[in-house]
C-alpha positions as CSV (number, residue, x, y, z in Angstrom):
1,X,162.4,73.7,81.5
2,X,161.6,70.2,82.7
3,X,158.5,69.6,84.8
4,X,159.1,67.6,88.2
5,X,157.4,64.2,87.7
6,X,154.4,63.4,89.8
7,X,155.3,62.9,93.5
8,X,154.4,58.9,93.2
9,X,157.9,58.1,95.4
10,X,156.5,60.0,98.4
11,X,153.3,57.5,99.3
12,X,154.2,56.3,103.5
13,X,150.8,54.8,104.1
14,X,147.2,54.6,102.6
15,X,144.9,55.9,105.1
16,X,140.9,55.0,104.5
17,X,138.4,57.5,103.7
18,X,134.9,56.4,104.1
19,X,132.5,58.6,102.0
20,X,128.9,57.0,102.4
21,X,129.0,53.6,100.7
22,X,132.3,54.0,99.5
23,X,135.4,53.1,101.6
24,X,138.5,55.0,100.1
25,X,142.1,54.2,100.4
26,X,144.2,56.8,99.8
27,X,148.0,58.8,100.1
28,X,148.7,62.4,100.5
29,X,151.0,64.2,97.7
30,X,152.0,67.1,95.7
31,X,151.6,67.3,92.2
32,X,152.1,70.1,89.3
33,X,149.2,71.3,87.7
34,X,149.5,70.2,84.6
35,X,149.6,66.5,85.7
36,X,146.5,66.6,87.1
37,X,143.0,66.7,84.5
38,X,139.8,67.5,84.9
39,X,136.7,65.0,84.7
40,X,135.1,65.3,81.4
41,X,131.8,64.0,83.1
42,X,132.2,66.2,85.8
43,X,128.8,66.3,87.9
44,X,129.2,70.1,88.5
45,X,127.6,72.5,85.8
46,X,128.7,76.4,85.1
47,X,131.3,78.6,85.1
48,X,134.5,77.3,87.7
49,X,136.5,81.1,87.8
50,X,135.7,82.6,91.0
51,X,137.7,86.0,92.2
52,X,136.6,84.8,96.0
53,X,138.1,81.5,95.4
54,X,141.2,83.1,94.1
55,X,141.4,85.2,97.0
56,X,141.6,82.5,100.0
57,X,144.3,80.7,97.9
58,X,146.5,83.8,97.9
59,X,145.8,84.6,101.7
60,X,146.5,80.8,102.6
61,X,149.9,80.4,100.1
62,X,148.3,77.9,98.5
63,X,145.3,74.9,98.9
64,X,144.1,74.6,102.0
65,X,142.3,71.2,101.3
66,X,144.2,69.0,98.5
67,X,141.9,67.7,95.7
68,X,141.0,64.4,95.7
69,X,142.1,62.7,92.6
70,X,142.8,59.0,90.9
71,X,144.8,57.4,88.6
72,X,144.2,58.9,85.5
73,X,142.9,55.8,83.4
74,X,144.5,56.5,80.1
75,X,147.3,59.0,80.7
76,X,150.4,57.5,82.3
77,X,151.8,59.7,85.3
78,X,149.0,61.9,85.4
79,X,145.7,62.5,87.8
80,X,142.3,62.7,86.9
81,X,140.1,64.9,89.7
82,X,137.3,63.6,91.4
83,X,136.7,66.4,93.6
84,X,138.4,69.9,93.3
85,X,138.1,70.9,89.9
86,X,136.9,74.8,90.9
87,X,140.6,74.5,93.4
88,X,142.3,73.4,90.1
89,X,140.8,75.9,87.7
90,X,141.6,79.1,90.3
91,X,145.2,77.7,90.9
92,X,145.5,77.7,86.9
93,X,144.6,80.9,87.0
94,X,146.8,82.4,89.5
95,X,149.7,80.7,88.0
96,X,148.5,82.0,84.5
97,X,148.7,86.2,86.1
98,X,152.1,85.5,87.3
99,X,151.9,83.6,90.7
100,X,153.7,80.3,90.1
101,X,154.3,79.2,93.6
102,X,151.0,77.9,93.4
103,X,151.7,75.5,90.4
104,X,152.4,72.7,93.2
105,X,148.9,71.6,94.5
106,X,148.1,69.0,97.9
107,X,146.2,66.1,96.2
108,X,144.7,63.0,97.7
109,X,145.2,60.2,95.7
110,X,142.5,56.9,95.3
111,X,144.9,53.7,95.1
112,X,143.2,52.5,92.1
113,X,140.7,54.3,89.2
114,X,137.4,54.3,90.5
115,X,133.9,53.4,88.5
116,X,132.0,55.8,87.0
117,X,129.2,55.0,89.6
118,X,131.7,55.0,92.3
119,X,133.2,58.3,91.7
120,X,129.5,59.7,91.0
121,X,128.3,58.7,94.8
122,X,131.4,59.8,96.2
123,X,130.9,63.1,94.3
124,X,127.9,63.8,95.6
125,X,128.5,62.4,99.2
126,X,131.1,65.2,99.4
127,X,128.6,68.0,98.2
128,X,126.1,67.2,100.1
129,X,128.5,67.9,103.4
130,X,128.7,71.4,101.7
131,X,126.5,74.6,102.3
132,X,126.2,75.1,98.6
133,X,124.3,71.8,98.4
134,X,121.2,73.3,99.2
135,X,122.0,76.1,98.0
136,X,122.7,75.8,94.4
137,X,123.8,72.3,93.3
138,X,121.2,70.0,93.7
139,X,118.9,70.7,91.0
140,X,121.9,71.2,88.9
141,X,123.5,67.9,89.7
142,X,120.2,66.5,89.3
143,X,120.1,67.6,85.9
144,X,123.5,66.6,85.3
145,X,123.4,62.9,86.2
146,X,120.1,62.1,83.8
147,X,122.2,63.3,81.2
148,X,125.4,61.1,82.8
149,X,123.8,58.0,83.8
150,X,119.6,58.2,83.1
151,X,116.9,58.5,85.4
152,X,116.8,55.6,87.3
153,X,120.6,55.5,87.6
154,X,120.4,59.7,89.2
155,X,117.3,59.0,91.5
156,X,119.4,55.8,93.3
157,X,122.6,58.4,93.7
158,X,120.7,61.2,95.1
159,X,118.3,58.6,96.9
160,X,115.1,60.4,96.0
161,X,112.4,58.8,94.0
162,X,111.2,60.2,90.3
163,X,108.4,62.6,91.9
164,X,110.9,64.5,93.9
165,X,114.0,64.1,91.0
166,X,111.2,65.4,88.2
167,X,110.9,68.5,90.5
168,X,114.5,68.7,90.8
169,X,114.8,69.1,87.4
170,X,111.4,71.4,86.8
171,X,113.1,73.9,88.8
172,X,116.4,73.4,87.2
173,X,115.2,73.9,83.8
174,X,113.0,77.0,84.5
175,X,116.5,78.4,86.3
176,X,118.1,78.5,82.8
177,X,115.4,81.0,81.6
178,X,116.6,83.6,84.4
179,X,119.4,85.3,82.7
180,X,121.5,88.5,83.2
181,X,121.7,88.1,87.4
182,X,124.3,89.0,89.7
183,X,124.8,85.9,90.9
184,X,124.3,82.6,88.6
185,X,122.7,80.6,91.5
186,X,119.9,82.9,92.0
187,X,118.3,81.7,89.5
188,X,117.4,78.4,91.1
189,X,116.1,80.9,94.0
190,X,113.8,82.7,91.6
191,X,112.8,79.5,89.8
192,X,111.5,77.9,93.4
193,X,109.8,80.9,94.2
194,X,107.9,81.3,91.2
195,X,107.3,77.4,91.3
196,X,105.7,77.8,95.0
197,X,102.8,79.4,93.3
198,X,99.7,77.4,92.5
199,X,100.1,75.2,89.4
200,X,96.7,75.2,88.2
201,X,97.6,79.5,87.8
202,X,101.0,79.3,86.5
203,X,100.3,79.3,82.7
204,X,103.4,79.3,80.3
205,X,102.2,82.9,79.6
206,X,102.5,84.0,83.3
207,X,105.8,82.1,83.4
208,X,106.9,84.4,80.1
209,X,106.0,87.4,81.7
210,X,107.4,87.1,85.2
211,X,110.7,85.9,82.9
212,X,110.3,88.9,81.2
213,X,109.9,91.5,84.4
214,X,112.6,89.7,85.9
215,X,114.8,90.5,82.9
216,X,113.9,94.1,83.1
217,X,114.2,94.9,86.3
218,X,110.5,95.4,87.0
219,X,111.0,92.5,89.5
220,X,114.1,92.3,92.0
221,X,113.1,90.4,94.7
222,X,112.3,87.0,94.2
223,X,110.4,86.3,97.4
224,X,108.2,89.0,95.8
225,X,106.9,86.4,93.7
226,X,105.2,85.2,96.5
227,X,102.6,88.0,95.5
228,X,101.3,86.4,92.7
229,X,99.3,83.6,94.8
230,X,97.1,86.7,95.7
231,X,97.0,88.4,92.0
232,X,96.5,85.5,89.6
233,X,93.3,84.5,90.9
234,X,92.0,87.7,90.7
235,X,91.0,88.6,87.2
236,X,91.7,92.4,87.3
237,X,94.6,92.5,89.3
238,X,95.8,89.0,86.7
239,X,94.9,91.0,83.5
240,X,96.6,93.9,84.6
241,X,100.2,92.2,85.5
242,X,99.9,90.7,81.8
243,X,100.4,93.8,80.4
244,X,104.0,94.9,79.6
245,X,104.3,97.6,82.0
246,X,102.2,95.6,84.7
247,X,104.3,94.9,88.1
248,X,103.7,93.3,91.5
249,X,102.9,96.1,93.3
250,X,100.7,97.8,90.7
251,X,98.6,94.4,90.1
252,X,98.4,94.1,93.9
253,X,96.5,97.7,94.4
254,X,94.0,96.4,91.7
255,X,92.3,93.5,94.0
256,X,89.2,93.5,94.5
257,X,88.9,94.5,98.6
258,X,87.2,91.2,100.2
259,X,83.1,91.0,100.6
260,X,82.6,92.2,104.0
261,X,81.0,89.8,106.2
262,X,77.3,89.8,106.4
263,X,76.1,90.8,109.9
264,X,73.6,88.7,111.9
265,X,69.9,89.5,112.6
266,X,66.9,88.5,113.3
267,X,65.6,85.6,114.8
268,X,69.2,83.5,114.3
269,X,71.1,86.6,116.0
270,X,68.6,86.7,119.2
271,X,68.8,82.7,119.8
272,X,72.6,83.5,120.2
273,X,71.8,85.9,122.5
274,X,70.0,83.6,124.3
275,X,72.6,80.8,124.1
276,X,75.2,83.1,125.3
277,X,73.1,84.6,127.9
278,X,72.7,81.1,129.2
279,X,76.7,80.1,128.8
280,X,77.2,83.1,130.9
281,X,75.2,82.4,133.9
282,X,77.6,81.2,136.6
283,X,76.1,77.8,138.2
284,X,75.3,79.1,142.0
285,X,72.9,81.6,140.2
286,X,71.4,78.7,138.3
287,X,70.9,76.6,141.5
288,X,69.2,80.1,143.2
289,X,66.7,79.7,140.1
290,X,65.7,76.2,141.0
291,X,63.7,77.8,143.6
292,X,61.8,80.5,141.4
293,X,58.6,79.0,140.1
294,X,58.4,82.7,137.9
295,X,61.7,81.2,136.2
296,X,60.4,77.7,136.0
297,X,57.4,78.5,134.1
298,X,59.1,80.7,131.8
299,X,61.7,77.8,130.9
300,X,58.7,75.5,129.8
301,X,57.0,78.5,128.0
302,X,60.5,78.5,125.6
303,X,60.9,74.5,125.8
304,X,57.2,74.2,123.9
305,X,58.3,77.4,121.3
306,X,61.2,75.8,120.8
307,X,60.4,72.4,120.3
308,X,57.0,73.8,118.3
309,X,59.6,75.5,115.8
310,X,61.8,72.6,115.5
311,X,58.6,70.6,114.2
312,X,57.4,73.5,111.7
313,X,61.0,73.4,110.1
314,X,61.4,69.8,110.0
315,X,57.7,69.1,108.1
């Protein structure tokens, strides 16, 4: 059975697209799915199946938004996708269980092949627009592009500078270690809680055994992390987490209950008697006291203490 050839004879216009720096031109169309290829240097990490995804293509008969794609560069006739390839790869697989009404997919096509640097920024211009940005692609896209194009080359893209792209990929890296979740994104979630502790308390042992915990279930919240600003300083409730069988909320009823605060006496607690007293006295009462030579005298008496006090802690 012969495939239709890509719908090139369809283009009525170019329309452009400006995404960030970029300025697109580009034609609406319909293409088969096997004339249009994924980006080997795609920016996007992990797995692309997703049943959800699957889902809102079967309830809308089809794409709802058409992948944006280019001239593929080495393969005549065919597309190479700039942004989709998660559309593409659940499309496949509906077609692949039986569903071939959805092997026609809505692409947007670039009137020339773009650069690598081009395609890159308007990658990432498009994500960014996205929830998931935030979410769960940044650190990973960070990641991704000093592998693609170096560091330099990923701060400029993302428009950060090294501090904030070195923390990027901190939190990416320490995400890998998280395994065996529901969802794979919650593992960026854990690492930037567990990273929002201290850094002068997070040793690579405490980083192992929060890992650890996480793996077997002793943990399952990570803004329960959060708890361990309060245990590591503390060397009981620290020594006790450590252990194998140590949780949060264990390590947490061994701190040490805070020194209770020493009470005032003495000579310093009466002078703030005195001070308040004083604060206290509303000003009519204190021009009524003008007049009394009994209150008069008295404030000299405690003017000469005072000041005599002053002198004998000052020698």
């Amino acid at each position: 059975m012969n495939k239709p050839e890509p719908n090139k004879g369809r283009v009525i216009g170019l329309q452009e697209r400006p995404l960030g720096r970029t300025v697109l031109r580009t034609y609406r169309a319909k293409a088969d799915l096997d004339d249009v290829v994924p980006n080997e240097r795609q920016p996007r990490l992990g797995p692309k199946e997703d049943e959800e995804l699957q889902r809102q293509i079967d309830d809308n008969e089809g794409l709802f938004e058409p992948l944006l794609v280019e001239p593929h560069p080495d393969q005549q006739g065919k597309f190479r996708i700039i942004d989709g390839e998660r559309r593409w790869a659940n499309s496949r697989i509906l077609v692949e269980h039986g569903k071939t009404q959805y092997r026609q997919i809505p692409i947007e096509v670039t009137d020339r092949t773009l650069s690598e640097e081009d395609r890159l920024r308007v990658w990432i211009y498009i994500h960014r627009q996205r929830k998931e940005w935030d979410a769960k692609e940044k650190e990973m896209v960070a990641y991704r592009l000093i592998q693609l194009v170096g560091r330099a080359s990923a701060a400029n893209m993302l428009g950060i500078s090294f501090k904030e792209l070195d923390k990027l990929i901190e939190v990416f890296e320490l995400s890998e270690r998280f395994k065996g979740l529901k969802d794979d994104a919650a593992s960026l979630t854990w690492a930037r809680e567990l990273l929002g502790v201290n850094k002068k308390l997070l040793s690579p042992t405490v980083i192992d055994a929060v890992v650890d915990k996480v793996a077997r279930k002793r943990i399952t919240n990570s803004k329960d992390l959060r708890k361990l600003r309060a245990i590591l300083p503390d060397p009981v409730a620290n020594a006790h987490f450590m252990t194998r069988d140590g949780d949060l909320e264990s390590a947490m009823m061994r701190l040490r209950a805070p020194a209770p605060k020493k009470e005032k006496g003495g000579l310093v607690s009466d002078l703030d008697t005195v001070v308040d007293s004083v604060k206290k006295v509303p000003w009519a009462t204190l021009n009524e006291l003008k007049k009394d030579p009994e209150f008069l005298k008295k404030i000299d008496e405690a003017t000469t203490l005072l000041n005599s006090l002053r002198t004998t802690l000052s020698s």
